[in-house]
C-alpha positions in Angstrom: 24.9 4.1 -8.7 22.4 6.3 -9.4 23.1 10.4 -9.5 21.5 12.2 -6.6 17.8 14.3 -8.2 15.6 16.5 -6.7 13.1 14.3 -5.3 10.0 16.1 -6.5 7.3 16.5 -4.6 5.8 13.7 -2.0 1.8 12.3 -2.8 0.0 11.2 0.0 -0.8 7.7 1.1 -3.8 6.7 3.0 -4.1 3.4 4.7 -7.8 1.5 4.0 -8.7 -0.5 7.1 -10.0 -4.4 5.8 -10.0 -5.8 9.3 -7.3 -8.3 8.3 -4.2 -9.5 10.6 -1.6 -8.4 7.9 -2.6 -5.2 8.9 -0.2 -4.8 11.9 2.7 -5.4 9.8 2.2 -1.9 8.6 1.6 1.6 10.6 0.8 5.4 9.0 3.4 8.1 10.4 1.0 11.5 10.9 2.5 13.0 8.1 0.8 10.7 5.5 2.8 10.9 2.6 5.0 7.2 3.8 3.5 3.6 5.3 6.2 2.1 7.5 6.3 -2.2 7.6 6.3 -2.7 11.1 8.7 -5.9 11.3 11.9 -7.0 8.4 11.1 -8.9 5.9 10.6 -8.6 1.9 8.3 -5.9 0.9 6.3 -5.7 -3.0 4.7 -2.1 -3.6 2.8 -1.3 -6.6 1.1 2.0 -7.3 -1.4 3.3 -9.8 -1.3 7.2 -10.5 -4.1 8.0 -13.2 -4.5 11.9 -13.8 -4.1 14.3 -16.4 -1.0 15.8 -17.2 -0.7 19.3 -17.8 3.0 19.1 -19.1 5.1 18.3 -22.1 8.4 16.4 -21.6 7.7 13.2 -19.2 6.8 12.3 -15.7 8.3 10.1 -13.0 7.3 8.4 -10.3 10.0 7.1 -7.7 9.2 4.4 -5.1 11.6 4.0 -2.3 11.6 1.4 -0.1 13.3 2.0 3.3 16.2 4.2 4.4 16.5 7.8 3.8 16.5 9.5 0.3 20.5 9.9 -0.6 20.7 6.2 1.1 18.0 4.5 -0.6 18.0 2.8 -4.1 15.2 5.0 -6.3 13.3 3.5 -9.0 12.9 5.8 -11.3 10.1 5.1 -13.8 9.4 7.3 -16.9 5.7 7.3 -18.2 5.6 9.2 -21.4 3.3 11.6 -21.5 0.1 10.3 -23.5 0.2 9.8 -26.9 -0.4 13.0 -29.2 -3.8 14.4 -28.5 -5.2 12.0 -25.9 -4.9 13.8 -22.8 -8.1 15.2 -23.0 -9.4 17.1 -19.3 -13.1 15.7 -19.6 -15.1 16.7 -16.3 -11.7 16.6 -14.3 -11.7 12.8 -15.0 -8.4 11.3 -15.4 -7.4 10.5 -18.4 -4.3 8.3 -18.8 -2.5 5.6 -16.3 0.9 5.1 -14.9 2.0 2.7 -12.7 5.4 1.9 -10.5 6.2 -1.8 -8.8 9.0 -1.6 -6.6 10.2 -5.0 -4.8 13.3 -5.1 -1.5 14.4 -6.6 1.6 13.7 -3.8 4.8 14.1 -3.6 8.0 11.5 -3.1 10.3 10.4 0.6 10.9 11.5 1.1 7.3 9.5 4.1 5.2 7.7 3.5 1.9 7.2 6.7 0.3 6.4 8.0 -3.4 7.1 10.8 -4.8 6.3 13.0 -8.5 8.8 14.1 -10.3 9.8 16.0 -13.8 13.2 14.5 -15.3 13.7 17.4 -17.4 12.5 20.5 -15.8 9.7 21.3 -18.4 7.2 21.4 -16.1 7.1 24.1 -13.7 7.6 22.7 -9.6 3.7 24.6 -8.8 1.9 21.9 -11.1 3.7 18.6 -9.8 2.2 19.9 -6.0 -1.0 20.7 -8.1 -1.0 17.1 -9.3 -0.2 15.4 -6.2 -3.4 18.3 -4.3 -5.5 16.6 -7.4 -4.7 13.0 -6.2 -5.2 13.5 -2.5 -8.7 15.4 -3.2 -10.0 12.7 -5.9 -8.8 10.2 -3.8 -10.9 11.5 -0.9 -13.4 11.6 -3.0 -13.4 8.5 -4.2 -13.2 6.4 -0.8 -15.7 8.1 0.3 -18.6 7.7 -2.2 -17.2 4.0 -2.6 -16.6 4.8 -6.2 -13.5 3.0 -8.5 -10.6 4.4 -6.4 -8.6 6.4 -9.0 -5.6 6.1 -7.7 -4.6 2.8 -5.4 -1.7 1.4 -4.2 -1.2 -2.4 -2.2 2.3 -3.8 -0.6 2.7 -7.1 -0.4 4.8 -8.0 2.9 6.2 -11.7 3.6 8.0 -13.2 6.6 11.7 -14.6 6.1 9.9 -17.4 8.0 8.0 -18.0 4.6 11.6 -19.2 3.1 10.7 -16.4 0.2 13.9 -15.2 -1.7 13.7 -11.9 -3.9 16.6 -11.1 -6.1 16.8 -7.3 -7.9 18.5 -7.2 -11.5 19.3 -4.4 -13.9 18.9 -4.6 -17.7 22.0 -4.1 -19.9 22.0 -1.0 -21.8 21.7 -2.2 -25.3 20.7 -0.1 -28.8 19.0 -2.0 -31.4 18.9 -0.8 -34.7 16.6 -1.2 -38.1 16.5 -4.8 -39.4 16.5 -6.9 -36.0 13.1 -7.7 -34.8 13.7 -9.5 -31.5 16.2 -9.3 -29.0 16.7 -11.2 -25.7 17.6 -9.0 -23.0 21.0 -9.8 -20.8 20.4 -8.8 -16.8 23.0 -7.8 -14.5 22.7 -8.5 -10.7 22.0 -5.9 -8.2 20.4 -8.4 -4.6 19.4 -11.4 -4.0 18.5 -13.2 -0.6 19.6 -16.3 -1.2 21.8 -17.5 -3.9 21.4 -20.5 -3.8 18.0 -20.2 -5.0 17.9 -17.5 -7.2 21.3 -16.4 -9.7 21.9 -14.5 -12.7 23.8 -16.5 -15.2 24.9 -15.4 -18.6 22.5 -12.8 -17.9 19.2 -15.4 -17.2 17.9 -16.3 -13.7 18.8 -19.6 -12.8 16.5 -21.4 -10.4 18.3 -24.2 -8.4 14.6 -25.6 -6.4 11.2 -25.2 -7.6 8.5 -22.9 -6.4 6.0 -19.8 -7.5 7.6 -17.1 -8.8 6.0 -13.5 -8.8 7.8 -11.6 -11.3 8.2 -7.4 -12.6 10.2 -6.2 -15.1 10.6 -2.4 -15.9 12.4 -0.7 -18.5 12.7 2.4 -20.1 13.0 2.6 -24.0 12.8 5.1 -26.5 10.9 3.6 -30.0 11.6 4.7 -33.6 10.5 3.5 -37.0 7.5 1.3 -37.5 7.1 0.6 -33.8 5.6 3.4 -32.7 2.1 2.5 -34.3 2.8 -1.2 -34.0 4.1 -1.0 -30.8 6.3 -3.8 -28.9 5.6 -7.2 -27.6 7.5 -8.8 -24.2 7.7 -12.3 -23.9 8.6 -14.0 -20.2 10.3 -17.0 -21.1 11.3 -20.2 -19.3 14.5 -22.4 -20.6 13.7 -26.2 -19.6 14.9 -29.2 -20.9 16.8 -27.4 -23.6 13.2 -26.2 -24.7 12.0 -22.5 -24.6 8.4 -22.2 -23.3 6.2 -19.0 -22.7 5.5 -18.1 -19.2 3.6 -15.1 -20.3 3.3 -12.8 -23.3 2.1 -9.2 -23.2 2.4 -5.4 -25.5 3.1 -2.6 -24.8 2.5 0.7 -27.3 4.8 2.9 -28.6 4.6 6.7 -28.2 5.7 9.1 -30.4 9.2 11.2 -29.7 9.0 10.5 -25.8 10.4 8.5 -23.3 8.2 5.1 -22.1 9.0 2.6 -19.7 7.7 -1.1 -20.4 6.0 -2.4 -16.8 5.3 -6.5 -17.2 3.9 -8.6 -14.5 3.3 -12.0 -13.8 2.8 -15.3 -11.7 4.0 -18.9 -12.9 5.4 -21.8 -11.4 9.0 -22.8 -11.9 11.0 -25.7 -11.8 14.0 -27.0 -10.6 17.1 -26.5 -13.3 15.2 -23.3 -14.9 15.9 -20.2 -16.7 14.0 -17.4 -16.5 14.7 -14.7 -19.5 12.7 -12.1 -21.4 12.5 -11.3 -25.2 11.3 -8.2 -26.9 10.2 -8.1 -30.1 8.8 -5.3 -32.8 8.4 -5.3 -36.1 10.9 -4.3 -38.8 12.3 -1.0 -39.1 12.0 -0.1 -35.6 14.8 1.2 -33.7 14.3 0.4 -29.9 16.9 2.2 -27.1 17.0 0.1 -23.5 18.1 2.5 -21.1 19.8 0.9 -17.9 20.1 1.2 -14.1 22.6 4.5 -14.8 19.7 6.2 -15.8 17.7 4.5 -13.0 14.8 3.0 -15.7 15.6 -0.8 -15.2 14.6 -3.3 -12.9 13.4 -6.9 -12.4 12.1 -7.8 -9.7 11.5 -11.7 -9.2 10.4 -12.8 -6.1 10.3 -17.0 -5.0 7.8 -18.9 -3.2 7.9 -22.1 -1.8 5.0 -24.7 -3.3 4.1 -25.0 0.6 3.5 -21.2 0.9 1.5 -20.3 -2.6 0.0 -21.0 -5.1 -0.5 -20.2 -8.8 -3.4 -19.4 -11.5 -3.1 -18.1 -14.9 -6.4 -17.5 -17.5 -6.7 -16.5 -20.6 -9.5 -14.1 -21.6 -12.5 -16.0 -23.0 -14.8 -13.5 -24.5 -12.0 -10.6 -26.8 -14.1 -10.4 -30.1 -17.4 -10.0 -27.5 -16.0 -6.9 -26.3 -15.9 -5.4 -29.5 -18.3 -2.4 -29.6 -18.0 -2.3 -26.1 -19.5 1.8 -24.9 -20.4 1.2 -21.0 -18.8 -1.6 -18.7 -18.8 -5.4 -19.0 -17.6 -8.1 -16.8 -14.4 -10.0 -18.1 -14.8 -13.5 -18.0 -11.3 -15.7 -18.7 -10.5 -19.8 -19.2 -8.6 -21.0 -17.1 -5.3 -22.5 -18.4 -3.2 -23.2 -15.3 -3.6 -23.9 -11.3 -1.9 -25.5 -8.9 -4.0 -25.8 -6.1 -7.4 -25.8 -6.6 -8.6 -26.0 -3.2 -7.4 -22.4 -2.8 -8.9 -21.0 -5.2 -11.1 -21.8 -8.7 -12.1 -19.6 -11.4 -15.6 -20.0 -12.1 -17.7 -19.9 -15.9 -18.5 -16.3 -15.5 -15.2 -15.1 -14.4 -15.7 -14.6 -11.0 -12.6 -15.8 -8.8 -13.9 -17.8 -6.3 -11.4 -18.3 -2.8 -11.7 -21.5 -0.5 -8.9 -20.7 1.7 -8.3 -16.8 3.8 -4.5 -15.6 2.4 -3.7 -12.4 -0.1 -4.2 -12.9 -3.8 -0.9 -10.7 -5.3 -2.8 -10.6 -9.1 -1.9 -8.7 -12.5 -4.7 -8.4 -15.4 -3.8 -7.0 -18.8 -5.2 -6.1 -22.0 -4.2 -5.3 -25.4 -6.8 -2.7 -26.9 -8.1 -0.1 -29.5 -10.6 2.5 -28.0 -12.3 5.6 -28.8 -12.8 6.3 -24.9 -11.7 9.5 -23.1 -10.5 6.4 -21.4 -11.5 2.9 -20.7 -10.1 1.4 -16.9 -9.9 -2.1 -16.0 -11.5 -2.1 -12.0 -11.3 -4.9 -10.0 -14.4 -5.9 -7.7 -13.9 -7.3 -4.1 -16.8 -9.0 -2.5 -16.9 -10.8 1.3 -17.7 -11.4 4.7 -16.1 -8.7 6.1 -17.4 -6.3 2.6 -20.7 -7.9 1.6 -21.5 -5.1 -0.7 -19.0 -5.6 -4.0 -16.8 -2.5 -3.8 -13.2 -2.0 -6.3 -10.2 -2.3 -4.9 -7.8 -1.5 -7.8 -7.9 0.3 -11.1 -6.5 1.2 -14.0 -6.6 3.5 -16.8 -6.3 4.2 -20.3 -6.4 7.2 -22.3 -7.9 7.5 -26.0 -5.6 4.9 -28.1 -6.1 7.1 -31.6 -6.6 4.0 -33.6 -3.6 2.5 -32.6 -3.2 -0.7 -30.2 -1.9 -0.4 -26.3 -1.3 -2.4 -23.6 -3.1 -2.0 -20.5 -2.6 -3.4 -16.6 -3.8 -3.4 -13.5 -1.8 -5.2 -10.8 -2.2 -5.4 -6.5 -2.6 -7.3 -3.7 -5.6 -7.8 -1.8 -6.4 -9.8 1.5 -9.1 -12.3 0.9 -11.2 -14.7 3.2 -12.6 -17.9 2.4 -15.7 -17.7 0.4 -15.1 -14.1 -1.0 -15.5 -13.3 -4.4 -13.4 -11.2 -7.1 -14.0 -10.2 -10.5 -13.3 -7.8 -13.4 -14.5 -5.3 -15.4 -13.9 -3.4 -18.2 -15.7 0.2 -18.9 -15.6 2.9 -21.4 -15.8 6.6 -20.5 -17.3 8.6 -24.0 -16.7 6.1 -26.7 -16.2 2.8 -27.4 -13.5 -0.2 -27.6 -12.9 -1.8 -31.1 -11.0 -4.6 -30.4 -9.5 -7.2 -27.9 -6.7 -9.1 -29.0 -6.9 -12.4 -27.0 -3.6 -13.3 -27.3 -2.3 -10.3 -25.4 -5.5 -10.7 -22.3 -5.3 -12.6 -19.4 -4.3 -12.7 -15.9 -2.5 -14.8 -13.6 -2.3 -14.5 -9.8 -0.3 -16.1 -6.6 -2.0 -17.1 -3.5 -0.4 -16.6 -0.1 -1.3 -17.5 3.4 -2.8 -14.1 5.9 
């Protein structure tokens, strides 16, 4: 169980109207810092929170989904604080990105809140309510001038009608030592809806039927030796057929003498008789501490779709030694590798998502970069019926890498209607990027009916 914390102060949530008939399956109490989901069913939340941060130590942002504080499960994820010397207050622009994904089965009526907190009581209580004030204002700001929201957050809801199963798992606390360079992580089970479905077996999910699977995992490490300029790679792995493929492959940077917390996410389909199971690996002489569910910094999150009621695409980015030089904005464009149903959606030459059929588009796009920028952000442009004018709907951000290569994501869910349009962009704030690594970028996405 985790211990009882203070729970830090609450940030305020502000519900965007997009005319769509999800939207009754959520309401906004007067008080604005929760959304409640309106009927039971399984809930995915993920949150961006990019701002500077005046403190030394780390920061955490915990989710909760439903039920009071002292009866709810919080996920505490620790984002170190930016690596030496990039938090750089430019303008009041933010300049480095944390995100939180939360995933559970609630009730109807049940709460969502978020809420800032400092682990280890270095930074005074006045500038976590000054942090959350700078949120709220920038984010009024930001809606209003239909610029990049800086901060954004999107919950996915499903049905139980849908036949979706979610199971919860913890990592195993484990610590690695010089001279191993890849280890396969072991998962413990905390929910699942369904186990027939979904299990954990000798620490792997089993899958019994096959389907789409929308998948998280977050954990908190603390990095020494030669990974903390090399930095870490996580590998989402499927065992078929006594074969091990790649579902996905993405890095994440090390940071020196802090706290970090990994945050993967992805889409693929699965088959019946599977194994899902992740692998880490670092280069040599790096010593690499998995924190567990004690210290509430683990979780994966792996939600289960029926073919009938999604469907998947995954690209690789098309275009990484392009973007090279890189000092304004750009428009990614990606290959496509992988998609089940094409008369959903298709991903056309210039990168531009193109939707035949109204549902929500759950999506993740990541990055591995080295920039020069007081940050770069990776935005994501909606256009419609509804919104004929392109506008963003999610963003992320990244602080000044210092030469050194980092991971970057932006992940949500957005209602869409046949014959809208979504794309991506990259931009640089005050400098440039120097490189792409192509086998780190891509993105991958799960289509759902309204």
């Amino acid at each position: 169980m985790l211990r009882e914390v203070s729970s830090g102060p609450a940030v305020q949530l502000r519900m965007l109207p997009s005319n769509h008939i999800n939207d009754s399956s959520f309401s906004e109490p007067l008080e604005k810092t929760m959304v409640q989901t309106g009927e039971s069913g399984f809930v995915w939340a993920d949150y961006t929170y990019p701002l500077p941060y005046p403190c030394k130590g780390h920061m955490e942002l915990s989710l909760q989904l439903g039920g009071t504080y002292f009866q709810s499960s919080w996920l505490h994820v620790g984002r170190a604080v930016p690596r030496e010397g990039s938090t750089r207050r430019v303008s009041g622009e933010a300049q480095e990105g944390a995100s939180i994904t939360a995933a559970g089965r609630v009730g109807a009526g049940a709460p969502i809140s978020l809420r800032l907190r400092d682990r280890h009581g270095l930074c005074p209580p006045v500038m976590l309510r000054r942090q959350a004030m700078y949120l709220r204002g920038r984010n009024d700001r930001e809606m209003t001038s239909f610029e990049a929201p800086l901060t954004s957050s999107s919950v996915l809801w499903l049905a139980h009608a849908t036949g979706a199963v979610l199971l919860t798992a913890r990592a195993k606390e484990l610590v690695q030592r010089t001279g191993k360079t890849e280890w396969r992580l072991e998962f413990k089970l905390s929910t699942v809806s369904d186990s027939y479905i979904l299990k954990v077996v000798y620490g792997d999910v089993a899958v019994s039927v096959g389907g789409n699977v929308k998948l998280s995992f977050t954990q908190a490490v603390y990095l020494r030796g030669s990974c903390l300029n090399a930095g870490i790679s996580v590998s989402l792995m499927i065992r078929r057929d006594k074969q091990d493929l790649v579902a996905d492959k993405q890095f994440v940077g090390g940071i020196r003498g802090e706290y970090m917390s990994i945050q993967v996410q992805s889409h693929f389909p699965i088959q019946s008789s599977d194994r899902i199971f992740v692998v880490v690996q670092a280069a040599k002489r790096c010593d690499v501490h998995f924190y567990n569910a004690m210290h509430g910094l683990s979780a994966l999150n792996v939600l289960w779709i029926p073919n009938k009621h999604s469907s998947v695409l995954k690209a690789r980015l098309e275009h990484a030694r392009a973007l090279a030089g890189l000092a304004q904005s750009t428009r990614l464009r990606f290959e496509e590798e992988l998609n089940t149903r094409p008369r959903d959606v298709t991903l056309l030459p210039d990168g531009v998502l193109s939707f035949h059929t109204a549902g929500r588009v759950s999506m993740e796009c990541h990055l591995r970069m080295l920039h020069s920028c007081d940050y770069a952000a990776i935005t994501v442009f909606y256009r419609g019926l509804a919104i004929r004018d392109t506008q963003p709907v999610l963003r992320q951000v990244q602080g000044n890498t210092l030469s050194r290569w980092a991971g970057m994501t932006v992940a949500g869910t957005v209602p869409v209607e046949a014959g809208s349009k979504i794309h991506f962009e990259l931009s640089c704030k005050r400098g440039r990027v120097n490189g792409v690594d192509r086998e780190f970028a891509g993105l991958s996405l799960v289509w759902l009916p309204p």
